[in-house]
MIVOZA-357598 format. One record per atom (N, C-alpha, C, O, CB): residue in one letter; chain; atom name; x, y, z. Coordinates in pm, whole numbers, padded with zeros to 5 digits, always signed. Glycine has a CB too. Layout:
# residues N
+---------+--------+-------+--------+--------+--------+
| residuo | cadena | atomo |      u |      v |      w |
+---------+--------+-------+--------+--------+--------+
|       a |      A |    CA |      X |      Y |      Z |
...
+---------+--------+-------+--------+--------+--------+
This chain:
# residues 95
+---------+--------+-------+--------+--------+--------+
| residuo | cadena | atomo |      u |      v |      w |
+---------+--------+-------+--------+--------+--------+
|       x |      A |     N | +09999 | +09627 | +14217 |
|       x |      A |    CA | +09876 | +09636 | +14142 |
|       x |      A |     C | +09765 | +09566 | +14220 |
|       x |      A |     O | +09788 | +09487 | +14311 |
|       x |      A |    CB | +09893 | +09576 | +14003 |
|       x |      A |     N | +09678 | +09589 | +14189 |
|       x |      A |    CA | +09532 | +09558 | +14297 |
|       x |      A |     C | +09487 | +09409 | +14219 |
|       x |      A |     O | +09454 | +09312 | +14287 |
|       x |      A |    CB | +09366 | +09714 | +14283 |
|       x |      A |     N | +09490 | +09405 | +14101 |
|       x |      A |    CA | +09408 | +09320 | +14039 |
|       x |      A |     C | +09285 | +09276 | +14023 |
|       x |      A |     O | +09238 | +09170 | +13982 |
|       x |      A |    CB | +09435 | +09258 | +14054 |
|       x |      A |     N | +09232 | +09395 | +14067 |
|       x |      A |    CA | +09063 | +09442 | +14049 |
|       x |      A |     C | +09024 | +09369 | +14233 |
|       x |      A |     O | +08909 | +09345 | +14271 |
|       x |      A |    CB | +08946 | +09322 | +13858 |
|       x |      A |     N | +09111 | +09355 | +14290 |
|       x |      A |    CA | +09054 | +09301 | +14422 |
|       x |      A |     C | +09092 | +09441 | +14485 |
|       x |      A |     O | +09204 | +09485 | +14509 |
|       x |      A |    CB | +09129 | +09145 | +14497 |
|       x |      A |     N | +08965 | +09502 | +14504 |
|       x |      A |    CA | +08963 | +09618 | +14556 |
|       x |      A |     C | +08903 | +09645 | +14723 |
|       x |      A |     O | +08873 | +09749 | +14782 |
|       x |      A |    CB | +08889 | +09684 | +14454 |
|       x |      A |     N | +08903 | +09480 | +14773 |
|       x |      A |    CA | +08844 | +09479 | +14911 |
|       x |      A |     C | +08964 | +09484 | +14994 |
|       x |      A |     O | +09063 | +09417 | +14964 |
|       x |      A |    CB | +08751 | +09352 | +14945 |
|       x |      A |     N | +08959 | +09566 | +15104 |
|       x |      A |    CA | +09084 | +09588 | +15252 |
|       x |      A |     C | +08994 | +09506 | +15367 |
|       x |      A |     O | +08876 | +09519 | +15399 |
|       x |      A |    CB | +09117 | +09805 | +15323 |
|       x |      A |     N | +09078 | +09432 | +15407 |
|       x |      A |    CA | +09074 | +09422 | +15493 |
|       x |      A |     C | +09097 | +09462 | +15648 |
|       x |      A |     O | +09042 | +09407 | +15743 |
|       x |      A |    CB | +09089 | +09380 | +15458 |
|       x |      A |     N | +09188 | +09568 | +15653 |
|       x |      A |    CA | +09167 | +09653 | +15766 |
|       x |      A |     C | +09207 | +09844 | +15724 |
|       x |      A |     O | +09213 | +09859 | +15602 |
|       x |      A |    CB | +09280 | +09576 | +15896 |
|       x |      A |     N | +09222 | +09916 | +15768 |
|       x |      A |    CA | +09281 | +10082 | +15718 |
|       x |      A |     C | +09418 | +10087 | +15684 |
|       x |      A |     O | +09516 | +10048 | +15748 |
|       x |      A |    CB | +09272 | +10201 | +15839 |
|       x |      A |     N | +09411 | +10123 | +15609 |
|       x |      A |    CA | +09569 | +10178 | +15541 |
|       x |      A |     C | +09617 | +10083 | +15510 |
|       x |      A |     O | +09732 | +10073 | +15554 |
|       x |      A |    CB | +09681 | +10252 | +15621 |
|       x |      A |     N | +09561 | +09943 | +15412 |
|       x |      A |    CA | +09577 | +09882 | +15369 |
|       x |      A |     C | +09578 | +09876 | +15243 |
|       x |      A |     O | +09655 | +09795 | +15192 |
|       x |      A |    CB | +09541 | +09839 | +15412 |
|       x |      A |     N | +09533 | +09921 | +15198 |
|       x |      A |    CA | +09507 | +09941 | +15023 |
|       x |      A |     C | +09425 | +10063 | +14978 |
|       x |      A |     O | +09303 | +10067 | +14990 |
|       x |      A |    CB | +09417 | +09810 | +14957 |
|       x |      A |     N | +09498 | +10163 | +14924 |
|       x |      A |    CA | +09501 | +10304 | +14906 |
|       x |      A |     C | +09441 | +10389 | +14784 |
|       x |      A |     O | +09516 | +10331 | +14705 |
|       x |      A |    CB | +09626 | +10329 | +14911 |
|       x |      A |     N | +09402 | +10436 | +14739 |
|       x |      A |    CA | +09390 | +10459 | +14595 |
|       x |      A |     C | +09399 | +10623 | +14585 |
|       x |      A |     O | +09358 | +10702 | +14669 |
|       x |      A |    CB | +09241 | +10393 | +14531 |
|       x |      A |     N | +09455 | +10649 | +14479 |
|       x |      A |    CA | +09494 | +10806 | +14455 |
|       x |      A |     C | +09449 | +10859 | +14326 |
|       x |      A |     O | +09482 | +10776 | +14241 |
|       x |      A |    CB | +09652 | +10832 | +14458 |
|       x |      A |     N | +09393 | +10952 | +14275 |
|       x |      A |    CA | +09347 | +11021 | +14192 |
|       x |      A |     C | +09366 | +11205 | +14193 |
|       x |      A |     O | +09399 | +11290 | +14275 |
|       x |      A |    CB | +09222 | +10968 | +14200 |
|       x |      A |     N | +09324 | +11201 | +14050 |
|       x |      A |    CA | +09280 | +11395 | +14054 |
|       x |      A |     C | +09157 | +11393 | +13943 |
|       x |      A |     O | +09140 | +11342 | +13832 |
|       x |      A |    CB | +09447 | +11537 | +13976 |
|       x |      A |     N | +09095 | +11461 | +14014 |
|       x |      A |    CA | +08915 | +11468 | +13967 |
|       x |      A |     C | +08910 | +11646 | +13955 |
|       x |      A |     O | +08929 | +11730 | +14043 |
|       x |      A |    CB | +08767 | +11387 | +14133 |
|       x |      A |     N | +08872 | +11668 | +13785 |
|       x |      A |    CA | +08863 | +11801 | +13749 |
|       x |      A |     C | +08688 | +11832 | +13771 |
|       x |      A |     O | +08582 | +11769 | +13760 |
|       x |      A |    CB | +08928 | +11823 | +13581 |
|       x |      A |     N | +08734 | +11964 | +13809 |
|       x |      A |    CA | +08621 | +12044 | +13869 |
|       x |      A |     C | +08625 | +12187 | +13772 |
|       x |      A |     O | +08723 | +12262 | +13765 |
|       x |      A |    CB | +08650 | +12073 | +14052 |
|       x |      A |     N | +08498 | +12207 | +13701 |
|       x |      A |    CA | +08493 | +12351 | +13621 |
|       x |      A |     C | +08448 | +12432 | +13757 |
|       x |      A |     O | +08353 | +12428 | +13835 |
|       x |      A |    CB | +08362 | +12365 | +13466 |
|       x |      A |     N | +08579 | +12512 | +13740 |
|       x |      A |    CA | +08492 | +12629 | +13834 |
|       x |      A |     C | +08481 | +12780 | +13767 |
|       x |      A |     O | +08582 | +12850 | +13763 |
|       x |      A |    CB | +08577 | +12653 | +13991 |
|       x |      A |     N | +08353 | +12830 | +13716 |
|       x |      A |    CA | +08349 | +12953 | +13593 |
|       x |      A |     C | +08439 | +12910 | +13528 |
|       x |      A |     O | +08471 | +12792 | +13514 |
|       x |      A |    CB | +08375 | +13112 | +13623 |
|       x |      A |     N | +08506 | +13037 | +13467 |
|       x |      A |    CA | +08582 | +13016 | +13317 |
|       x |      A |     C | +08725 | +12905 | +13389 |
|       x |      A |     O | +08805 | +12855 | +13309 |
|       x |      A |    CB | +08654 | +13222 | +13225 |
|       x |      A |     N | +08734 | +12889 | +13485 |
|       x |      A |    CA | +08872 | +12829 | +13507 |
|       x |      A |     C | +08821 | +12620 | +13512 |
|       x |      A |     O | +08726 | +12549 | +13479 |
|       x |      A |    CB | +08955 | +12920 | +13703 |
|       x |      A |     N | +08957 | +12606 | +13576 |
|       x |      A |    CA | +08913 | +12430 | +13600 |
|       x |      A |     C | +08983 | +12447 | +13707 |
|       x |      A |     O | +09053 | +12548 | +13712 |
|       x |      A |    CB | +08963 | +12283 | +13488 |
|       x |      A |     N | +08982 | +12369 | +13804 |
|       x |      A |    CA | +09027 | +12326 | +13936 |
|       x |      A |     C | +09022 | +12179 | +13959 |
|       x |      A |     O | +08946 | +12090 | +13922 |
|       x |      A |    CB | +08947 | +12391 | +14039 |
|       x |      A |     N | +09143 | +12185 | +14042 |
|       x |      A |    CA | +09188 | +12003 | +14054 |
|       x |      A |     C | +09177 | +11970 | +14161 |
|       x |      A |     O | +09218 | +12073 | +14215 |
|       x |      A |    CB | +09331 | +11947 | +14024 |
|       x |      A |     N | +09146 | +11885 | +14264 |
|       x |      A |    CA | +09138 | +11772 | +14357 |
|       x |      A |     C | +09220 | +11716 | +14337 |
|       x |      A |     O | +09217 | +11700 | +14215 |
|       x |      A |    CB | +09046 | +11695 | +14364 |
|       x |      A |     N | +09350 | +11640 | +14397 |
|       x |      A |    CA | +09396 | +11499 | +14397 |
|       x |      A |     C | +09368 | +11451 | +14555 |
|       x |      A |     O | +09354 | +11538 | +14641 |
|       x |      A |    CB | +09566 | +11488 | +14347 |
|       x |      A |     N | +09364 | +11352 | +14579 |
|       x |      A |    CA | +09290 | +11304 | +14700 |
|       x |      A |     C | +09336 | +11100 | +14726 |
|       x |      A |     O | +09334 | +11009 | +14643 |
|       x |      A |    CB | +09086 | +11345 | +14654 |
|       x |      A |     N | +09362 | +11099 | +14829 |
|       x |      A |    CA | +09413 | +10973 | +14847 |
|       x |      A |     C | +09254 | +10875 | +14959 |
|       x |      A |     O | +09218 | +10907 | +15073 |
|       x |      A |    CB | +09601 | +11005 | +14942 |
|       x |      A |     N | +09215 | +10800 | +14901 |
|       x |      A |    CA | +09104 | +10709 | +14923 |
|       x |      A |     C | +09165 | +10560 | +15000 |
|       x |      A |     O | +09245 | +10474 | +14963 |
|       x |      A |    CB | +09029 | +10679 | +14765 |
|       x |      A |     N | +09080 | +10582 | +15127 |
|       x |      A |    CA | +09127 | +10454 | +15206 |
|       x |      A |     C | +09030 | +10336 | +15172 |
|       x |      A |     O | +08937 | +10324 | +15251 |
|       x |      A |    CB | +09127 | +10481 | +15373 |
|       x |      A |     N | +09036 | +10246 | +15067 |
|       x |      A |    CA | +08930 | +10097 | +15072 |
|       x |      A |     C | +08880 | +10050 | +15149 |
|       x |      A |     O | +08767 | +10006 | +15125 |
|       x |      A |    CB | +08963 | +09993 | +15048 |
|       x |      A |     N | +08927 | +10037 | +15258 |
|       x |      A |    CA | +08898 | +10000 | +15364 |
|       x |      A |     C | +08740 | +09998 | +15438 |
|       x |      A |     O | +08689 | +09902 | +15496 |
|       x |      A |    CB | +08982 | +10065 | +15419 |
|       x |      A |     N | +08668 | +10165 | +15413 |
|       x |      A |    CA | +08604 | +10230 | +15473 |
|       x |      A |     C | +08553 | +10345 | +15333 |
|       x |      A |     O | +08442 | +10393 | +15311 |
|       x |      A |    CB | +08687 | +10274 | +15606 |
|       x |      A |     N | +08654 | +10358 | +15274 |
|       x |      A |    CA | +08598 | +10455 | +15123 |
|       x |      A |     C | +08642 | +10586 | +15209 |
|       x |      A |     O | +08572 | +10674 | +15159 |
|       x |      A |    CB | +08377 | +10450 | +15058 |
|       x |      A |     N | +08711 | +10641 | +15300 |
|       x |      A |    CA | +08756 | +10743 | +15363 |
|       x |      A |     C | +08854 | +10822 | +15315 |
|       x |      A |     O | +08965 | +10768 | +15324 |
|       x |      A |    CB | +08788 | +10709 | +15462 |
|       x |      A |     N | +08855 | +10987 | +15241 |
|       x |      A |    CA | +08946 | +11027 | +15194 |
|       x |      A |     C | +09038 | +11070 | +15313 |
|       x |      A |     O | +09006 | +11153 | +15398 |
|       x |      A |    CB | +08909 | +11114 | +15102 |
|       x |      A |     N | +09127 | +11017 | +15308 |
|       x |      A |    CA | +09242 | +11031 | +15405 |
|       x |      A |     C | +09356 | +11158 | +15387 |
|       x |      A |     O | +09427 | +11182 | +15485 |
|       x |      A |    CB | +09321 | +10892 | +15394 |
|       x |      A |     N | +09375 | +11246 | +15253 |
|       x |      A |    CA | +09411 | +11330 | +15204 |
|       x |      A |     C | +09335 | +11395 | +15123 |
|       x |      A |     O | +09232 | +11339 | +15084 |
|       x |      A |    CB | +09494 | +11304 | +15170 |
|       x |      A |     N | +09362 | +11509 | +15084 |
|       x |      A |    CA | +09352 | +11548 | +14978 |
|       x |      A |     C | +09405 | +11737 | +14958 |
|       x |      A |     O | +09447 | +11797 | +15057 |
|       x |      A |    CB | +09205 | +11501 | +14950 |
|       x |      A |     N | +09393 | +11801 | +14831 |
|       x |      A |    CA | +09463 | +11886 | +14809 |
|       x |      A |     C | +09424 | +11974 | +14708 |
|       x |      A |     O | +09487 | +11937 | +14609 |
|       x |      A |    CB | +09564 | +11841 | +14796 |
|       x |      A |     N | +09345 | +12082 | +14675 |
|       x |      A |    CA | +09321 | +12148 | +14573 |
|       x |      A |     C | +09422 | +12231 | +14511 |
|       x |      A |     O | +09535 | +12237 | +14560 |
|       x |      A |    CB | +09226 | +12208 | +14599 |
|       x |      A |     N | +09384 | +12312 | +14384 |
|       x |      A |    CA | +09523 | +12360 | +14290 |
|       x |      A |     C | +09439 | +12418 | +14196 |
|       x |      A |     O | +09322 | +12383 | +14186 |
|       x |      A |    CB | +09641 | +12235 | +14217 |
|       x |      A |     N | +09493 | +12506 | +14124 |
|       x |      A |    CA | +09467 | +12578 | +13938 |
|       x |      A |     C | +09541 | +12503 | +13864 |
|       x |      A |     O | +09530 | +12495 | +13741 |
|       x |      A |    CB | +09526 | +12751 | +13893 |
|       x |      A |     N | +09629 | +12436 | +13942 |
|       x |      A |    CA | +09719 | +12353 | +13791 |
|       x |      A |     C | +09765 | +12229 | +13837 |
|       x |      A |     O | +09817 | +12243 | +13947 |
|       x |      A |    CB | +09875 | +12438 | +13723 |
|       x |      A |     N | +09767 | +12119 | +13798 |
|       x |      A |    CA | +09806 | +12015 | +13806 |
|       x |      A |     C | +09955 | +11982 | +13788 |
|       x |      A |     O | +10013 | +12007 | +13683 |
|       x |      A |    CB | +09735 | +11962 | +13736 |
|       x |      A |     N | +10020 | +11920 | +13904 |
|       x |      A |    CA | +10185 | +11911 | +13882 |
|       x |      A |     C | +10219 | +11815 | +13961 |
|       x |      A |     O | +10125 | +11773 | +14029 |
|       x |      A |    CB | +10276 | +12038 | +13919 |
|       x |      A |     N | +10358 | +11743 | +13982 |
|       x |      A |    CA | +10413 | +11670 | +14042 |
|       x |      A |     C | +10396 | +11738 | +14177 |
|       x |      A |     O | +10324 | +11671 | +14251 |
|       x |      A |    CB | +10535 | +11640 | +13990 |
|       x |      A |     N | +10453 | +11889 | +14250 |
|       x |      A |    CA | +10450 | +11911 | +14354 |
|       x |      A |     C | +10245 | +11888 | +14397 |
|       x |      A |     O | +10216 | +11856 | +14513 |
|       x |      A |    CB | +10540 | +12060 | +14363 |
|       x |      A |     N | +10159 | +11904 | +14318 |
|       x |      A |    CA | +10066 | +11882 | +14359 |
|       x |      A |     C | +10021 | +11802 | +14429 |
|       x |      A |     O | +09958 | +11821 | +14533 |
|       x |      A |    CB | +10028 | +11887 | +14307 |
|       x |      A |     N | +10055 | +11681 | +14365 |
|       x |      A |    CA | +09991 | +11562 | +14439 |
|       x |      A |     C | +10070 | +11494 | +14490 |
|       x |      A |     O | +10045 | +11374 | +14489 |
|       x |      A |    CB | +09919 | +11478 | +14374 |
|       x |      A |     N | +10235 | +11556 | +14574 |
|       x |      A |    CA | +10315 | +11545 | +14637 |
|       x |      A |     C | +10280 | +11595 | +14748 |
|       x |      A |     O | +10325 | +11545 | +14850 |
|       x |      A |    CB | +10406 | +11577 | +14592 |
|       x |      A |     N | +10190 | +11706 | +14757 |
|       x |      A |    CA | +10123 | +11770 | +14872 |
|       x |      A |     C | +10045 | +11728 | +14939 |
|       x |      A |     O | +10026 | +11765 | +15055 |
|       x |      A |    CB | +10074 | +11854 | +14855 |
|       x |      A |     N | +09966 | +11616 | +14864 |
|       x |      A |    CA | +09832 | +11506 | +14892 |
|       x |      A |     C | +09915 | +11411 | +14963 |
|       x |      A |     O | +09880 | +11379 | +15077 |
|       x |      A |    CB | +09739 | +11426 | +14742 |
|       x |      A |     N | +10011 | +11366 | +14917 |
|       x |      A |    CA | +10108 | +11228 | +14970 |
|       x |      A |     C | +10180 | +11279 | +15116 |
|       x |      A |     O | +10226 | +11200 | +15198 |
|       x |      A |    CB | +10257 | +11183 | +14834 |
|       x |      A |     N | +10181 | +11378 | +15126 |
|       x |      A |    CA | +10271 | +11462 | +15214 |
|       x |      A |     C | +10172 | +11504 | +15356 |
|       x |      A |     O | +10218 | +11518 | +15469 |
|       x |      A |    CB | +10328 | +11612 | +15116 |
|       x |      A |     N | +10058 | +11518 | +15324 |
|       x |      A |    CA | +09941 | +11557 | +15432 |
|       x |      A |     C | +09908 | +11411 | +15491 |
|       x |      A |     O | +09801 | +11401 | +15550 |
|       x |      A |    CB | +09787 | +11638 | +15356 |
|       x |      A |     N | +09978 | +11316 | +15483 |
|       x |      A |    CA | +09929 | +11215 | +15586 |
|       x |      A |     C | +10054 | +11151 | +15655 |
|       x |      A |     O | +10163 | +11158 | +15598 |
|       x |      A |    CB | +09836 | +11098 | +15516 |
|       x |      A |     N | +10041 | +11081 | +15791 |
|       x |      A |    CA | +10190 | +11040 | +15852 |
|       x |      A |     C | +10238 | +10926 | +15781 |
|       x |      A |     O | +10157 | +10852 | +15726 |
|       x |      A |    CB | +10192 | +11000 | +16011 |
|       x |      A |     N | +10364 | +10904 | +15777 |
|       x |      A |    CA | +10446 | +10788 | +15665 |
|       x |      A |     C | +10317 | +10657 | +15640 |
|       x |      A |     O | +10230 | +10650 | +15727 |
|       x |      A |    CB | +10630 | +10699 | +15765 |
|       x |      A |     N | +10313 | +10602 | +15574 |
|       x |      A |    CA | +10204 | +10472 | +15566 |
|       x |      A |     C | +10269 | +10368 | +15615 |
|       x |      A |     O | +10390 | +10344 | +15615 |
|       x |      A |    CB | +10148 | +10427 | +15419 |
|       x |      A |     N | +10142 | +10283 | +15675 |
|       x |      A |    CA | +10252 | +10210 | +15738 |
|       x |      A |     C | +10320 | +10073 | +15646 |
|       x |      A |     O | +10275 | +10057 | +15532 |
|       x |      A |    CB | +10188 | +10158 | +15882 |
|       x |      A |     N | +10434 | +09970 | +15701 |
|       x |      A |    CA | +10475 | +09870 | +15583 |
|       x |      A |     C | +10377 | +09789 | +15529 |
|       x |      A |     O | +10325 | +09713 | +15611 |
|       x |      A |    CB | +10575 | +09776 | +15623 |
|       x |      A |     N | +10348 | +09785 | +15450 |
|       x |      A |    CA | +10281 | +09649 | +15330 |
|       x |      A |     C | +10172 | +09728 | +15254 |
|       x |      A |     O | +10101 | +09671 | +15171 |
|       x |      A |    CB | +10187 | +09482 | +15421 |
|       x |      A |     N | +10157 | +09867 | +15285 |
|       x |      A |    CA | +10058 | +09929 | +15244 |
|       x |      A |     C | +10070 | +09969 | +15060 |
|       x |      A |     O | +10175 | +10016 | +15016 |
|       x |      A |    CB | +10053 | +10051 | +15347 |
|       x |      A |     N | +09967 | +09947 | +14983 |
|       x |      A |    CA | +09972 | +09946 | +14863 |
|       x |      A |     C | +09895 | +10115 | +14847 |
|       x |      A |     O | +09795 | +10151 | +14909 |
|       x |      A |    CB | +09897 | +09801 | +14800 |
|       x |      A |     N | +09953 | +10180 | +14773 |
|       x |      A |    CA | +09875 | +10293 | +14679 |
|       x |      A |     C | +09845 | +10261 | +14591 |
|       x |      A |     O | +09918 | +10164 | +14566 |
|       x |      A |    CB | +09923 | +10399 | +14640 |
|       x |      A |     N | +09761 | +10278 | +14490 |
|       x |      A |    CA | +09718 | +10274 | +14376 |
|       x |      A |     C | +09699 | +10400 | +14309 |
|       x |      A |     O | +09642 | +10493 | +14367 |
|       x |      A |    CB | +09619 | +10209 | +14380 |
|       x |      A |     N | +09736 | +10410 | +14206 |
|       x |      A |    CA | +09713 | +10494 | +14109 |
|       x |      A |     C | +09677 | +10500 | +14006 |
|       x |      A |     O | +09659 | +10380 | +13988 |
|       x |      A |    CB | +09766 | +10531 | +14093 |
|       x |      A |     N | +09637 | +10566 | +13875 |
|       x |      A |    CA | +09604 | +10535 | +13725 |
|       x |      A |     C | +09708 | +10488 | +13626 |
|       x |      A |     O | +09693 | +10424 | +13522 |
|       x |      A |    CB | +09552 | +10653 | +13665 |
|       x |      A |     N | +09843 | +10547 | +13699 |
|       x |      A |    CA | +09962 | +10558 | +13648 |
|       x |      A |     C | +09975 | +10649 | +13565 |
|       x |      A |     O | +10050 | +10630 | +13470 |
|       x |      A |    CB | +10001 | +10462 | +13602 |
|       x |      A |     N | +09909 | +10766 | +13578 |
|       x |      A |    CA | +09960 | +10886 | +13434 |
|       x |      A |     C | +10037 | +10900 | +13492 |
|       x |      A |     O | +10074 | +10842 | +13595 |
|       x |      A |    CB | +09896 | +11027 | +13371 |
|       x |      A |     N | +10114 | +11055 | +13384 |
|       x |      A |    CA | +10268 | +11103 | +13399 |
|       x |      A |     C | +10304 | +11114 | +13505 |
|       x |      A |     O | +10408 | +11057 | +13540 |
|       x |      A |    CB | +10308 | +11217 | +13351 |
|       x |      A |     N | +10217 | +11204 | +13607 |
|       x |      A |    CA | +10216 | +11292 | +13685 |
|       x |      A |     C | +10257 | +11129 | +13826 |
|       x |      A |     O | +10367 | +11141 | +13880 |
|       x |      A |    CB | +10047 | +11410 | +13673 |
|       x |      A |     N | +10211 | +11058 | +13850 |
|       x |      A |    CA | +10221 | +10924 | +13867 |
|       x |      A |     C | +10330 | +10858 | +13887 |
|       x |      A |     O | +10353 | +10802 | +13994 |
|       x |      A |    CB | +10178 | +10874 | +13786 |
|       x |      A |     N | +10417 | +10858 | +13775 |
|       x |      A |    CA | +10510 | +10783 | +13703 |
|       x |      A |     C | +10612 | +10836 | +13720 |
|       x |      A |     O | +10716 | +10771 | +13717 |
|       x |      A |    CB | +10493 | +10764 | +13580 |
|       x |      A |     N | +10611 | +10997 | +13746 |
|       x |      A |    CA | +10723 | +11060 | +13754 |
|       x |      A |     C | +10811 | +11020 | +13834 |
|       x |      A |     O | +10784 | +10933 | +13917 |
|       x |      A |    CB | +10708 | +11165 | +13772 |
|       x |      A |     N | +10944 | +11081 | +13824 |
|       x |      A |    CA | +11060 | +11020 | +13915 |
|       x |      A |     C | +11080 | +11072 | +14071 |
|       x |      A |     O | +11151 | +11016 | +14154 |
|       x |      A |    CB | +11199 | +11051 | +13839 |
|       x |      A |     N | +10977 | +11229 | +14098 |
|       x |      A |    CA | +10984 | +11268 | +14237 |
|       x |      A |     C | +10886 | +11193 | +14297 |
|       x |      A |     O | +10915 | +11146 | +14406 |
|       x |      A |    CB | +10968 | +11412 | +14264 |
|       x |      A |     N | +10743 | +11162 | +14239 |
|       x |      A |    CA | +10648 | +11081 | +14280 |
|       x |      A |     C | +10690 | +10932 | +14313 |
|       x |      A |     O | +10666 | +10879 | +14422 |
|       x |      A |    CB | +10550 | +11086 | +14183 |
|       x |      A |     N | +10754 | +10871 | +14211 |
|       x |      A |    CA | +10798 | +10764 | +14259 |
|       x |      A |     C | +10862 | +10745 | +14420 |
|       x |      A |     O | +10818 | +10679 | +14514 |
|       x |      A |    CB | +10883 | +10738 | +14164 |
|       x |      A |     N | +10999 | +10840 | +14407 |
|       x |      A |    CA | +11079 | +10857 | +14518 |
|       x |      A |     C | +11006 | +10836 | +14656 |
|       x |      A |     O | +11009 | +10756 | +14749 |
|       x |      A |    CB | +11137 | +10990 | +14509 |
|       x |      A |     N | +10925 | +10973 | +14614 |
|       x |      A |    CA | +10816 | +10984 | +14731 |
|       x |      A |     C | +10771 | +10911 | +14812 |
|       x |      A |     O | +10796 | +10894 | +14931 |
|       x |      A |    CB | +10724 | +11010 | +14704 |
|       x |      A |     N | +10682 | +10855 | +14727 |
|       x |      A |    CA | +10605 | +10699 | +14757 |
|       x |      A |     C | +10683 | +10552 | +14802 |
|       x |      A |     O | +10636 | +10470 | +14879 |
|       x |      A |    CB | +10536 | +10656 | +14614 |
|       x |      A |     N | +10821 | +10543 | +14728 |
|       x |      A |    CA | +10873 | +10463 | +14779 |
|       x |      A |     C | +10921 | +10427 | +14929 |
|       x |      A |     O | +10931 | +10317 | +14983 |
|       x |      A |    CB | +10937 | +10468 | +14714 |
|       x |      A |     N | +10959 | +10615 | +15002 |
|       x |      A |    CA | +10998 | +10663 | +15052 |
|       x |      A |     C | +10897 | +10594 | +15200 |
|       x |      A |     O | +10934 | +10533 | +15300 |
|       x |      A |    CB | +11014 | +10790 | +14988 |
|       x |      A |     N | +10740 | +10645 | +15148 |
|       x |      A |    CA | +10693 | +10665 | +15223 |
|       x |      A |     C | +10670 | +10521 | +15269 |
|       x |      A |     O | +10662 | +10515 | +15391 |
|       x |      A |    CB | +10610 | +10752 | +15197 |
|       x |      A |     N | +10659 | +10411 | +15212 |
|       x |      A |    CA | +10639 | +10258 | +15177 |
|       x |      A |     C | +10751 | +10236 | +15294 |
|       x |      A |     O | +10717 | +10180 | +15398 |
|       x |      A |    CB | +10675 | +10193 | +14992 |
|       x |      A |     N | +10809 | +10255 | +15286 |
|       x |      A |    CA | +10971 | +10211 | +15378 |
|       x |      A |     C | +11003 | +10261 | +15531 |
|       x |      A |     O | +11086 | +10211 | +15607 |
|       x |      A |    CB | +11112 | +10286 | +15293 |
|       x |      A |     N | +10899 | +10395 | +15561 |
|       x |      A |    CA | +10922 | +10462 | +15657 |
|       x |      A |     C | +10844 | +10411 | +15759 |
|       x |      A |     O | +10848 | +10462 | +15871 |
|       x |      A |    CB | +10908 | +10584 | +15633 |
+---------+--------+-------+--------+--------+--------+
């Protein structure tokens, strides 16, 4: 958890991840996108019609392993919390 200290001190240090809805005509469209603190640099990101675990598995997946001590942040919704996302991320934390 960040603890509202949202300053990095160098890149790929402290991460932040989201999905930001976009009306596009009658539909909605999603962004999820991974934000470097560091610099405010989106370092990923990934559009979609529907929001899912493989979604923003795709966002996590478009950058090379992170390196050790590196924190992501998230909101923690479902999508978040889930058990492939978790994996993922843990995965990537370790590599």
């Amino acid at each position: 958890m960040l603890n509202f200290n949202s300053r990095a001190d160098r890149p790929l240090q402290k991460l932040v991840t989201d999905i930001t809805y976009l009306p596009f005509g009658p539909k909605q469209l999603y962004i999820s996108s991974i934000q470097d603190l560091f610099n405010g640099e989106i370092i990923a990101y990934s559009m979609a019609g529907c929001q899912n675990v493989e979604f923003v598995l795709d966002t996590l997946n478009q950058h090379s392993p992170l390196p050790e001590g590196c924190m992501l942040h998230s909101d923690q919704g479902s999508i978040y919390t889930s058990y492939a996302y978790e994996q993922k991320s843990k995965k990537e934390a370790s590599s």
